[in-house]
LOLO-427362 format. One record per atom (N, C-alpha, C, O): x, z, y; residue in one letter; atom name. Coordinates in nm, 4 decimals, padded with zeros to 6 digits, m for minus. Example, Ala and Ser with C-alpha at 12.3 -4.5 7.8 and 13.67 -1.06 7.14 Angstrom:
BEGIN
((01.3190; 00.7800; m00.5690); "A"; "N")
((01.2300; 00.7800; m00.4500); "A"; "CA")
((01.3200; 00.7800; m00.3300); "A"; "C")
((01.4236; 00.8465; m00.3319); "A"; "O")
((01.2850; 00.7080; m00.2250); "S"; "N")
((01.3670; 00.7140; m00.1060); "S"; "CA")
((01.2900; 00.7870; 00.0030); "S"; "C")
((01.3409; 00.8039; 00.1138); "S"; "O")
This chain:
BEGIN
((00.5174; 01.2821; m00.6825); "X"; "N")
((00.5678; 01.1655; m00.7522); "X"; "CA")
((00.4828; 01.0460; m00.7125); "X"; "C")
((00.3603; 01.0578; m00.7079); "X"; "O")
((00.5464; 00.9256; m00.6821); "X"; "N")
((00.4322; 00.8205; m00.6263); "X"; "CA")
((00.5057; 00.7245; m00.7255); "X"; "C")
((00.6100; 00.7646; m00.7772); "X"; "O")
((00.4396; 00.5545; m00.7658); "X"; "N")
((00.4684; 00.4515; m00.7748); "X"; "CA")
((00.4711; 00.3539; m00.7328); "X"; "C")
((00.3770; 00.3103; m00.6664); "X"; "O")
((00.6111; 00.2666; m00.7640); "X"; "N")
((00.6186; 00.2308; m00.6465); "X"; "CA")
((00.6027; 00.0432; m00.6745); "X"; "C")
((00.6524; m00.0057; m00.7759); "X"; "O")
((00.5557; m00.0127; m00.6089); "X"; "N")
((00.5314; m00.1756; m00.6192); "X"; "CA")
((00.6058; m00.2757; m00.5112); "X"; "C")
((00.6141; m00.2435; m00.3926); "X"; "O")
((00.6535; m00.3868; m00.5565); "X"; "N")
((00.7290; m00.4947; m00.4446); "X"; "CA")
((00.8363; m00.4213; m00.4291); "X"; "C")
((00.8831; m00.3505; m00.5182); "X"; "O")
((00.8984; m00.4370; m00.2770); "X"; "N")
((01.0598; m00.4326; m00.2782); "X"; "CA")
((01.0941; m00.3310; m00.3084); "X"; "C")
((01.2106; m00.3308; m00.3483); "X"; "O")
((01.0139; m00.1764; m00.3092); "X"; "N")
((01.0981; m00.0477; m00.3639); "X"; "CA")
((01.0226; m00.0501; m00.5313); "X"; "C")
((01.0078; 00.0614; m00.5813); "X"; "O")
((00.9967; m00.1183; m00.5784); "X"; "N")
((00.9757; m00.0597; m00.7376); "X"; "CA")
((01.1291; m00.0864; m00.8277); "X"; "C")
((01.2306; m00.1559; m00.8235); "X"; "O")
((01.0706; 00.0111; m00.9009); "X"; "N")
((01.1692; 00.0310; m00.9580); "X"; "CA")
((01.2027; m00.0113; m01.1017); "X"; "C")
((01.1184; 00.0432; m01.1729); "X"; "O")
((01.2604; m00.0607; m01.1534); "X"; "N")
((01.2784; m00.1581; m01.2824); "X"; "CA")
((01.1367; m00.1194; m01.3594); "X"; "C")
((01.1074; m00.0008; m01.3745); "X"; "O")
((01.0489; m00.2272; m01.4082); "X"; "N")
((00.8758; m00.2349; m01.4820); "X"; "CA")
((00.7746; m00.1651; m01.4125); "X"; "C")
((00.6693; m00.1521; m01.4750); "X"; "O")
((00.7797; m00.1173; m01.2995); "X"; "N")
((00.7104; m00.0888; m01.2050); "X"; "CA")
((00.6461; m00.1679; m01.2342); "X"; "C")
((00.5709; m00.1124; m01.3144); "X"; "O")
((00.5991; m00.3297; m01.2231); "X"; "N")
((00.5038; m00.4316; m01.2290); "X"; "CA")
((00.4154; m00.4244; m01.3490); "X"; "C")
((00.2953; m00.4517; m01.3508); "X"; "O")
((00.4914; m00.3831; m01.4524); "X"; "N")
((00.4338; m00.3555; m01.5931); "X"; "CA")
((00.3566; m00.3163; m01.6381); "X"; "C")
((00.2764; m00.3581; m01.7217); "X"; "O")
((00.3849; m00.1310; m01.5325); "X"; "N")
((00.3069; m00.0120; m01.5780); "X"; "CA")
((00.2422; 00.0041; m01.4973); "X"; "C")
((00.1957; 00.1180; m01.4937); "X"; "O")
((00.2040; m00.0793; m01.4003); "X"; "N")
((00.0812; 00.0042; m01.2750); "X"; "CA")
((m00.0265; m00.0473; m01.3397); "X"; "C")
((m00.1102; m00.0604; m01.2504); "X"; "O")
((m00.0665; m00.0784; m01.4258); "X"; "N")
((m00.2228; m00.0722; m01.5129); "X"; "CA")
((m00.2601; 00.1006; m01.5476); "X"; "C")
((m00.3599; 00.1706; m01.5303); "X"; "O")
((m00.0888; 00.1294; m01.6192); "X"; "N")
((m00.1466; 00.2683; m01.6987); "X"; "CA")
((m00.1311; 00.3924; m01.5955); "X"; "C")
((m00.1633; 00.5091; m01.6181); "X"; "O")
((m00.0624; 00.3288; m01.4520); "X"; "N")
((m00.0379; 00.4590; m01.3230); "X"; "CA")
((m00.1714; 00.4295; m01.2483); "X"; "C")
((m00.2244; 00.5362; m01.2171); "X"; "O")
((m00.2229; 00.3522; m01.2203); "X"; "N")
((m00.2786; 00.2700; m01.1361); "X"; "CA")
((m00.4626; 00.2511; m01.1851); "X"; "C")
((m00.5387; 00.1617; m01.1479); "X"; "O")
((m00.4951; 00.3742; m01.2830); "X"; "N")
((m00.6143; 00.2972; m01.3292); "X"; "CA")
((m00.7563; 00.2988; m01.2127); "X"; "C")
((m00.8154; 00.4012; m01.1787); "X"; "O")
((m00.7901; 00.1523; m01.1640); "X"; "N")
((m00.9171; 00.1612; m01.0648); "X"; "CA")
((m01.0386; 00.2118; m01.1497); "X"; "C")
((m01.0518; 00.2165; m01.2720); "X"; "O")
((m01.1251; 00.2491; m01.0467); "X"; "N")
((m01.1564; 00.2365; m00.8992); "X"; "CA")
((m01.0260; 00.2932; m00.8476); "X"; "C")
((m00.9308; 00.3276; m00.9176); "X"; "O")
((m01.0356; 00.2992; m00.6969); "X"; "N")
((m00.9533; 00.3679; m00.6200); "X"; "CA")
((m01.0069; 00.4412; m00.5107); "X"; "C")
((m01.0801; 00.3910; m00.4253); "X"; "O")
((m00.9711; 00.5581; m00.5131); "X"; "N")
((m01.0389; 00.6351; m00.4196); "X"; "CA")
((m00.9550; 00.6306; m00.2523); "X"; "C")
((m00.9694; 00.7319; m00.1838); "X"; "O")
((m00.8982; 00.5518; m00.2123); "X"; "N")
((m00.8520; 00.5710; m00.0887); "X"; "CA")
((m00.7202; 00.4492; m00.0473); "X"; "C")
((m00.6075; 00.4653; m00.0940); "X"; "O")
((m00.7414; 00.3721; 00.0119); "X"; "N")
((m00.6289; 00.2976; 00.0387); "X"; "CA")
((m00.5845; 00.3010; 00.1982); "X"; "C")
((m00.6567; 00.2806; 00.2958); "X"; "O")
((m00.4456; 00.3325; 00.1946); "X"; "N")
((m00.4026; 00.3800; 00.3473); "X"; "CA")
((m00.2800; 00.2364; 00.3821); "X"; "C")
((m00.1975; 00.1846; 00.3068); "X"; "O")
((m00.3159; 00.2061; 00.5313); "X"; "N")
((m00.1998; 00.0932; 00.5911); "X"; "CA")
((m00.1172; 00.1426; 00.6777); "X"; "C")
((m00.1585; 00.1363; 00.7935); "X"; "O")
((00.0001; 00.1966; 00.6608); "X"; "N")
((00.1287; 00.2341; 00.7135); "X"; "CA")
((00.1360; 00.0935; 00.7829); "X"; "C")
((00.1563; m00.0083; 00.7167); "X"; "O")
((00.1175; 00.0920; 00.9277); "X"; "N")
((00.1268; 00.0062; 01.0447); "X"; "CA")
((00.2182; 00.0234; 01.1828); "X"; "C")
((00.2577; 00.1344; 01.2185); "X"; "O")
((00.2410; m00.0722; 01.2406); "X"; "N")
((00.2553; m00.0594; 01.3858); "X"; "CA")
((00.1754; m00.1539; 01.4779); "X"; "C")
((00.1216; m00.2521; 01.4267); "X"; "O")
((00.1643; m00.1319; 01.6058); "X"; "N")
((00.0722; m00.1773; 01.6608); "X"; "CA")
((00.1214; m00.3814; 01.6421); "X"; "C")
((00.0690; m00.4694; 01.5738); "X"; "O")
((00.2468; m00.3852; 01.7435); "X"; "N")
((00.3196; m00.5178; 01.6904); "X"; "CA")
((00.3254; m00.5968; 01.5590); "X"; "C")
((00.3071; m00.7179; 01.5706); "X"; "O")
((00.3454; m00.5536; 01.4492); "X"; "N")
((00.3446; m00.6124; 01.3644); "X"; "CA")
((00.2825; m00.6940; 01.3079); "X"; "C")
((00.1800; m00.6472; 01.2582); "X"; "O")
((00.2998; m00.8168; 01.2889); "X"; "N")
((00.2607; m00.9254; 01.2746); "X"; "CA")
((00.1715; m00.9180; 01.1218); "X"; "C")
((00.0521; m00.9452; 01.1092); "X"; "O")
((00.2704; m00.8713; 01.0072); "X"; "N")
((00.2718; m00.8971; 00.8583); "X"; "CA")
((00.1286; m00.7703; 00.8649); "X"; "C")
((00.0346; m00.8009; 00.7916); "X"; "O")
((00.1155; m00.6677; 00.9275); "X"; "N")
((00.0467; m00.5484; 00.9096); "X"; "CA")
((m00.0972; m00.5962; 00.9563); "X"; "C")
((m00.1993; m00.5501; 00.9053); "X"; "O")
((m00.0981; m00.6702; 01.0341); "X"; "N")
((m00.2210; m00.7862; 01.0873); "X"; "CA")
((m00.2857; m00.8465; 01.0007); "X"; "C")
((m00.4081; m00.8347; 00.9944); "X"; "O")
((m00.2064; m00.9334; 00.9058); "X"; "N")
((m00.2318; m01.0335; 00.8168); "X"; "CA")
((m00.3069; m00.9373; 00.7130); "X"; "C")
((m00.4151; m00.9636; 00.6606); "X"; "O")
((m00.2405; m00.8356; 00.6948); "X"; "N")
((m00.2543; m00.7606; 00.5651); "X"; "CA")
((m00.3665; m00.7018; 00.6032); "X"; "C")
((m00.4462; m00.7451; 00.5200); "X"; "O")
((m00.4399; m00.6149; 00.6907); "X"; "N")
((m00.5796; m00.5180; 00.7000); "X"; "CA")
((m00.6839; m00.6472; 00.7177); "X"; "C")
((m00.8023; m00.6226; 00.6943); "X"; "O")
((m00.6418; m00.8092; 00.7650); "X"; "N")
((m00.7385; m00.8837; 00.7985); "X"; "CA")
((m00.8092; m00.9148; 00.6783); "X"; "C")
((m00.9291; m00.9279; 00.6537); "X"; "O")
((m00.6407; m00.9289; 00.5671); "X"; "N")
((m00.6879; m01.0299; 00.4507); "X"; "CA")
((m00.7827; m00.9145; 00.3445); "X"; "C")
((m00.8654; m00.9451; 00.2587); "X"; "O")
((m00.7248; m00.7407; 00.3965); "X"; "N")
((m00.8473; m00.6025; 00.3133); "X"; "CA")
((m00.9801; m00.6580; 00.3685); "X"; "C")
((m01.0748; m00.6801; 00.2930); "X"; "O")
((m00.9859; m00.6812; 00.5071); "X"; "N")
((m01.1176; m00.6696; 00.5355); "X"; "CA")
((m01.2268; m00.7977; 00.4799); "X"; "C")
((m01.3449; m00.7831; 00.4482); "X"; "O")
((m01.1476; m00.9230; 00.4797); "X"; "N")
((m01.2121; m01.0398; 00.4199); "X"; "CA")
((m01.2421; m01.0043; 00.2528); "X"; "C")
((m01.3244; m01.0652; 00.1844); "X"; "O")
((m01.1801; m00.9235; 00.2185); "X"; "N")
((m01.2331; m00.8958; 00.0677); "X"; "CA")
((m01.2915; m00.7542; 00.0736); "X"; "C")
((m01.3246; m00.7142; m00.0380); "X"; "O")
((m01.3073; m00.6907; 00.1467); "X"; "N")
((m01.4258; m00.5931; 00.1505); "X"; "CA")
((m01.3432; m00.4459; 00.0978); "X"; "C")
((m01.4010; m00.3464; 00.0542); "X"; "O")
((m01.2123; m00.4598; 00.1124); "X"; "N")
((m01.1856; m00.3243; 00.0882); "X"; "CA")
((m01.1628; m00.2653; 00.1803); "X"; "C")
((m01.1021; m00.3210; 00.2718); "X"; "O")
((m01.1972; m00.1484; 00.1898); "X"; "N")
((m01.2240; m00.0090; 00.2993); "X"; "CA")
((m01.0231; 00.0419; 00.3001); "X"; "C")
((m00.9440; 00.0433; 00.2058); "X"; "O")
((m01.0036; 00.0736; 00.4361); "X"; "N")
((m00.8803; 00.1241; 00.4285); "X"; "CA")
((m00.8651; 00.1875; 00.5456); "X"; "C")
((m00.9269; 00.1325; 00.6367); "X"; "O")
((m00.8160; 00.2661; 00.5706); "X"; "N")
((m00.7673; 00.3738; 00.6782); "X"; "CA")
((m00.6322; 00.3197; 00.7128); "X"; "C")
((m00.5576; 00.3225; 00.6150); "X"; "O")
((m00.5751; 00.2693; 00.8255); "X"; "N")
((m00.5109; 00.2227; 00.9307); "X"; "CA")
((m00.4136; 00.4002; 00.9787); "X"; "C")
((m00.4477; 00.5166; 00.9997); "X"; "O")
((m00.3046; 00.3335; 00.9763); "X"; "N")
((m00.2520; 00.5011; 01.0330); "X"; "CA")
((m00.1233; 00.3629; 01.0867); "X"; "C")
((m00.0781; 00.2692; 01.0209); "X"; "O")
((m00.0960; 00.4066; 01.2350); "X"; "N")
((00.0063; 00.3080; 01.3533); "X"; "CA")
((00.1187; 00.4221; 01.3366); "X"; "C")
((00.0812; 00.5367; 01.3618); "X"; "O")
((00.2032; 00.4103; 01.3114); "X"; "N")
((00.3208; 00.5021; 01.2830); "X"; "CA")
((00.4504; 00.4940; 01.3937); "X"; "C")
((00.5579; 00.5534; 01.4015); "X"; "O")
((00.3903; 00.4001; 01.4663); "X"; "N")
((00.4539; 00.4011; 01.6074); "X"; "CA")
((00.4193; 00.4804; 01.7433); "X"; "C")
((00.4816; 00.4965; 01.8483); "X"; "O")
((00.2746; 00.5295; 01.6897); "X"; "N")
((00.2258; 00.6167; 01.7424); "X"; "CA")
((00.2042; 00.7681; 01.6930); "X"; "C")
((00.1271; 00.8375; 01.7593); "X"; "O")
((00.2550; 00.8125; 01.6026); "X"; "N")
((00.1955; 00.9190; 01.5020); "X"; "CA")
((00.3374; 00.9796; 01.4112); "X"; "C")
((00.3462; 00.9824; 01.2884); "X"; "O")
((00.4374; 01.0236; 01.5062); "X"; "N")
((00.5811; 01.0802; 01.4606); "X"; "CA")
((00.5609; 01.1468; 01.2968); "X"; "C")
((00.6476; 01.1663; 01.2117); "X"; "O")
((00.4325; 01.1686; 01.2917); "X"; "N")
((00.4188; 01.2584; 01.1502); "X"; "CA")
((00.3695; 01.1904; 01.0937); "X"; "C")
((00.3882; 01.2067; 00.9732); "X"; "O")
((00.3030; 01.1054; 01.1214); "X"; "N")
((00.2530; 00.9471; 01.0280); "X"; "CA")
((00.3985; 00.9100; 00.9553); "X"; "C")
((00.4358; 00.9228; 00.8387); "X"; "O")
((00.4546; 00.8661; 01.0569); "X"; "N")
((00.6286; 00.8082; 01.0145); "X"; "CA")
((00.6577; 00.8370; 00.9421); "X"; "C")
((00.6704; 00.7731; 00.8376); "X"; "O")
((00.6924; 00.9897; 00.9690); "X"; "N")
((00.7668; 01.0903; 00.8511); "X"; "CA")
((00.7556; 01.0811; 00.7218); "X"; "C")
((00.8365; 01.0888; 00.6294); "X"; "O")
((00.5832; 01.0542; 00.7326); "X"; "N")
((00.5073; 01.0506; 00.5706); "X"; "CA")
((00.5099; 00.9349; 00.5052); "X"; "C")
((00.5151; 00.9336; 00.3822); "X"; "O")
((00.5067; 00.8252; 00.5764); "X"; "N")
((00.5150; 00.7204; 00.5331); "X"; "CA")
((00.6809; 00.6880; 00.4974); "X"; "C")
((00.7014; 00.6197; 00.3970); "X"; "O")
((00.7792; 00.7274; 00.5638); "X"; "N")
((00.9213; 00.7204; 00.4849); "X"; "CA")
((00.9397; 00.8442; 00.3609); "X"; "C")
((01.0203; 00.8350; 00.2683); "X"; "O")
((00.8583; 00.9444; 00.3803); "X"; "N")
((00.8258; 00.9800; 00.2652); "X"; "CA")
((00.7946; 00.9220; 00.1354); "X"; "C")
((00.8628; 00.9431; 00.0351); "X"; "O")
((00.6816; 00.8425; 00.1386); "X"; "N")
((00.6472; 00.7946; 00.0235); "X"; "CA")
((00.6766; 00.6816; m00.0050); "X"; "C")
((00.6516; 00.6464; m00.1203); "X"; "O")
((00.7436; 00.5784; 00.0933); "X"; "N")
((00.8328; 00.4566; 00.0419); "X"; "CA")
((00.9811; 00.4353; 00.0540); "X"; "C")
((01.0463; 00.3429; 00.0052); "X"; "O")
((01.0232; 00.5346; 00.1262); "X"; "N")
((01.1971; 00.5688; 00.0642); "X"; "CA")
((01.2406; 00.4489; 00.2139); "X"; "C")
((01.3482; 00.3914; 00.2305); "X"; "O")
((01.1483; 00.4438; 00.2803); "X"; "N")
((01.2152; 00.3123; 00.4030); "X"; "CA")
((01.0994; 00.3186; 00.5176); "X"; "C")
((00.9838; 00.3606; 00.5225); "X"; "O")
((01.1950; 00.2517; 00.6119); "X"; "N")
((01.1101; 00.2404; 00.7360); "X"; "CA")
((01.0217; 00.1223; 00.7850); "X"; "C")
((00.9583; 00.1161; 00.8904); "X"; "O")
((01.0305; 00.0360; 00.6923); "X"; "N")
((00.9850; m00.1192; 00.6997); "X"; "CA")
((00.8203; m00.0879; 00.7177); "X"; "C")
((00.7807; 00.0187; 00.6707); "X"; "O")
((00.7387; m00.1621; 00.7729); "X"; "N")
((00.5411; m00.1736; 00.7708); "X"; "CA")
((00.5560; m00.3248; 00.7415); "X"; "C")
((00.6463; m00.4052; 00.7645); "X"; "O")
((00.4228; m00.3353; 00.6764); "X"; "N")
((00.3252; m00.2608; 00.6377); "X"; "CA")
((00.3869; m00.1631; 00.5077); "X"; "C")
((00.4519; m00.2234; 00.4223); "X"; "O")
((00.3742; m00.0644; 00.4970); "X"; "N")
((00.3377; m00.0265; 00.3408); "X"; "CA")
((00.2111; 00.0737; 00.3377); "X"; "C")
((00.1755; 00.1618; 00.4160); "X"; "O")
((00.1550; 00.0238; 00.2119); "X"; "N")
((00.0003; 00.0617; 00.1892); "X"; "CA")
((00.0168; 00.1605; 00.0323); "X"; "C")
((00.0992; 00.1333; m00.0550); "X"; "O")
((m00.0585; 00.2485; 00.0274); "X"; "N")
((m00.0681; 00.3440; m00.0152); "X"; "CA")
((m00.2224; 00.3307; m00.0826); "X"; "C")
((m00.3212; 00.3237; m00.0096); "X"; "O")
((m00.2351; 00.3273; m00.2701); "X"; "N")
((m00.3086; 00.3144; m00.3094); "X"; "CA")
((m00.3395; 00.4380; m00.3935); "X"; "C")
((m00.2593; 00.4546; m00.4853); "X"; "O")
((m00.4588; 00.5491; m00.3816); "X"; "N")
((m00.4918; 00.6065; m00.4290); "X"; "CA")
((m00.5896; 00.6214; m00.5641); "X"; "C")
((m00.7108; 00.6415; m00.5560); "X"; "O")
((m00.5205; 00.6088; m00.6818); "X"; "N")
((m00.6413; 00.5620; m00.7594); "X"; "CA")
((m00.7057; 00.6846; m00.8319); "X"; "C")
((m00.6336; 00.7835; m00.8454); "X"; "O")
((m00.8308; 00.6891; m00.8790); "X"; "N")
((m00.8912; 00.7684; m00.9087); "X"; "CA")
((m00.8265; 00.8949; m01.0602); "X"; "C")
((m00.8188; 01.0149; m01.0863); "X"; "O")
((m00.7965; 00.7653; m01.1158); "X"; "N")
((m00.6973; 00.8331; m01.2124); "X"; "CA")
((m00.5720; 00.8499; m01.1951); "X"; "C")
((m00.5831; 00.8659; m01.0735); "X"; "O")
((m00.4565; 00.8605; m01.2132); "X"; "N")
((m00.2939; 00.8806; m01.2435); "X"; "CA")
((m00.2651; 00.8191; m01.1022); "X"; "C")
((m00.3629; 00.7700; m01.0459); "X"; "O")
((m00.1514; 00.8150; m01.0407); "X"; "N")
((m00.0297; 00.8509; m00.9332); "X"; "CA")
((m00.0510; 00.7496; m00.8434); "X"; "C")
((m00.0846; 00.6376; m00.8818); "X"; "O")
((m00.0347; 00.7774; m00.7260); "X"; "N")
((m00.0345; 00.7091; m00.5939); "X"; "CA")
((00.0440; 00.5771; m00.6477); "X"; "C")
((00.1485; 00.5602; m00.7105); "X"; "O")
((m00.0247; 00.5184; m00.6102); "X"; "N")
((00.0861; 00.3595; m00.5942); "X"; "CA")
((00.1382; 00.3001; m00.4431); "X"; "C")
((00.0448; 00.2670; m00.3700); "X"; "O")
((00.2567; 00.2846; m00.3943); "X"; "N")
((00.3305; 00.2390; m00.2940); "X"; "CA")
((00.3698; 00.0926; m00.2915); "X"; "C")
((00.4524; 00.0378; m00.3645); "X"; "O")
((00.2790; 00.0252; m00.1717); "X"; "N")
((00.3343; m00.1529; m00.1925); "X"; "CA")
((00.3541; m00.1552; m00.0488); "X"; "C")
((00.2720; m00.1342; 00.0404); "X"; "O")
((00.5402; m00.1992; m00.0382); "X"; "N")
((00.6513; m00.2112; 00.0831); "X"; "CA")
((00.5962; m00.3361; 00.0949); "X"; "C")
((00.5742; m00.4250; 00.0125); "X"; "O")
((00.5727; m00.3230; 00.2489); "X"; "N")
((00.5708; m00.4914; 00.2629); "X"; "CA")
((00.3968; m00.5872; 00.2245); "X"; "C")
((00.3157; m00.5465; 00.1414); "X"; "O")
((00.3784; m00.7178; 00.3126); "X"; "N")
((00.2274; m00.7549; 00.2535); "X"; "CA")
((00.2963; m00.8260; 00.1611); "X"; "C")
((00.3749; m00.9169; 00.1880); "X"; "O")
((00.2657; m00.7825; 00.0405); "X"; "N")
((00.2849; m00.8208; m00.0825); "X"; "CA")
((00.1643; m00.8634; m00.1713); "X"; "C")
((00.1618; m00.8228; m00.2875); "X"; "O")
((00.0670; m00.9403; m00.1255); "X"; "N")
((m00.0369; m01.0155; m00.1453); "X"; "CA")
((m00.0596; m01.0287; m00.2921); "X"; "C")
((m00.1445; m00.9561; m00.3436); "X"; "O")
((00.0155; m01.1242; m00.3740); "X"; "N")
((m00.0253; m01.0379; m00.4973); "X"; "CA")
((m00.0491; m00.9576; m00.6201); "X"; "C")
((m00.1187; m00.9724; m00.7205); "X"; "O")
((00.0554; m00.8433; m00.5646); "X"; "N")
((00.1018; m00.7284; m00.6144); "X"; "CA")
((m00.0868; m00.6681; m00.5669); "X"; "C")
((m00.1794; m00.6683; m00.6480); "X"; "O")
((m00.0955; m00.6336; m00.4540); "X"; "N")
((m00.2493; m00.5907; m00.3724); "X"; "CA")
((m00.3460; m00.6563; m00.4533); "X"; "C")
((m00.4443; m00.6058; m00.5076); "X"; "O")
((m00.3061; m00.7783; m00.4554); "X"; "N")
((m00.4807; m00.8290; m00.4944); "X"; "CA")
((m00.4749; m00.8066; m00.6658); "X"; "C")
((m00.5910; m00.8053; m00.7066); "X"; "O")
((m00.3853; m00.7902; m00.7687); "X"; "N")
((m00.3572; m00.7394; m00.8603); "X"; "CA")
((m00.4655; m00.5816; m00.9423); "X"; "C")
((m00.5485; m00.5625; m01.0311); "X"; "O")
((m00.3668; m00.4826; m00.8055); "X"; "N")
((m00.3746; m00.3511; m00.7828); "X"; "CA")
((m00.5246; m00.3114; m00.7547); "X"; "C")
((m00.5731; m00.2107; m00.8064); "X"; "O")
((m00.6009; m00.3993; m00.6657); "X"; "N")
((m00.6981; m00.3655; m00.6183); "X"; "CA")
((m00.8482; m00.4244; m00.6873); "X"; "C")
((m00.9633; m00.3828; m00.6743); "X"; "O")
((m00.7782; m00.5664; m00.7837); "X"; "N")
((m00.8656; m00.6338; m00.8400); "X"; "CA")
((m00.9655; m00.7600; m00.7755); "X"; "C")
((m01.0754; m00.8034; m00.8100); "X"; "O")
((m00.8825; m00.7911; m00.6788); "X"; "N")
((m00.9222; m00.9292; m00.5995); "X"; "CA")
((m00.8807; m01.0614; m00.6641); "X"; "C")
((m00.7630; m01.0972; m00.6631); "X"; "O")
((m00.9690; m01.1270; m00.7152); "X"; "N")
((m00.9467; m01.2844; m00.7444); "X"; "CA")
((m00.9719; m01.3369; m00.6091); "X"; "C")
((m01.0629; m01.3271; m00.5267); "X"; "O")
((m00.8181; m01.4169; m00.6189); "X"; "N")
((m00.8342; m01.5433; m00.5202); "X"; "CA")
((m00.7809; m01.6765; m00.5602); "X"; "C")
((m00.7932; m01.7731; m00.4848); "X"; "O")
């Protein structure tokens, strides 16, 4: 079961990712391709705020793909995959800036 944030959530998705979603977070993953412009923006703007994330190119990695339309129901990148320490994966389609900085606890 994952949750899901931005274009695949699903009606109060925005609501309840406090009580799915509680940080720290133990793992944040970037469903990428090498081209992609938006997937650029998005690991530059993790790295300027200091969050750690594992990069997986799904243009390269047929089983990357798989998993990643697995857990966001689409084929679109970026989507990033937030593991939080407590309760259910959270899924954000798309750089959805600030849904992320929300999720992750970045003031900007």
């Amino acid at each position: 079961m994952h949750s899901y944030i931005g274009i695949a959530s699903p009606r109060g998705a925005k609501s309840l990712h406090y009580l799915i979603c509680n940080m720290p977070y133990k793992s944040v993953t970037v469903y990428s391709t090498v081209v992609c412009p938006y997937c650029k923006i998005e690991k530059q703007w993790l790295e300027k705020n200091d969050i750690k994330y594992k990069n997986v190119f799904v243009d390269e990695d047929e089983d990357a793909a798989d998993e990643m339309i697995k857990k966001s129901n689409q084929m679109g990148v970026p989507v990033t995959v937030i593991v939080p320490e407590k309760g259910k994966e959270v899924v954000v389609v798309g750089f959805n800036r600030p849904e992320l900085a929300k999720i992750l606890e970045i003031k900007e």
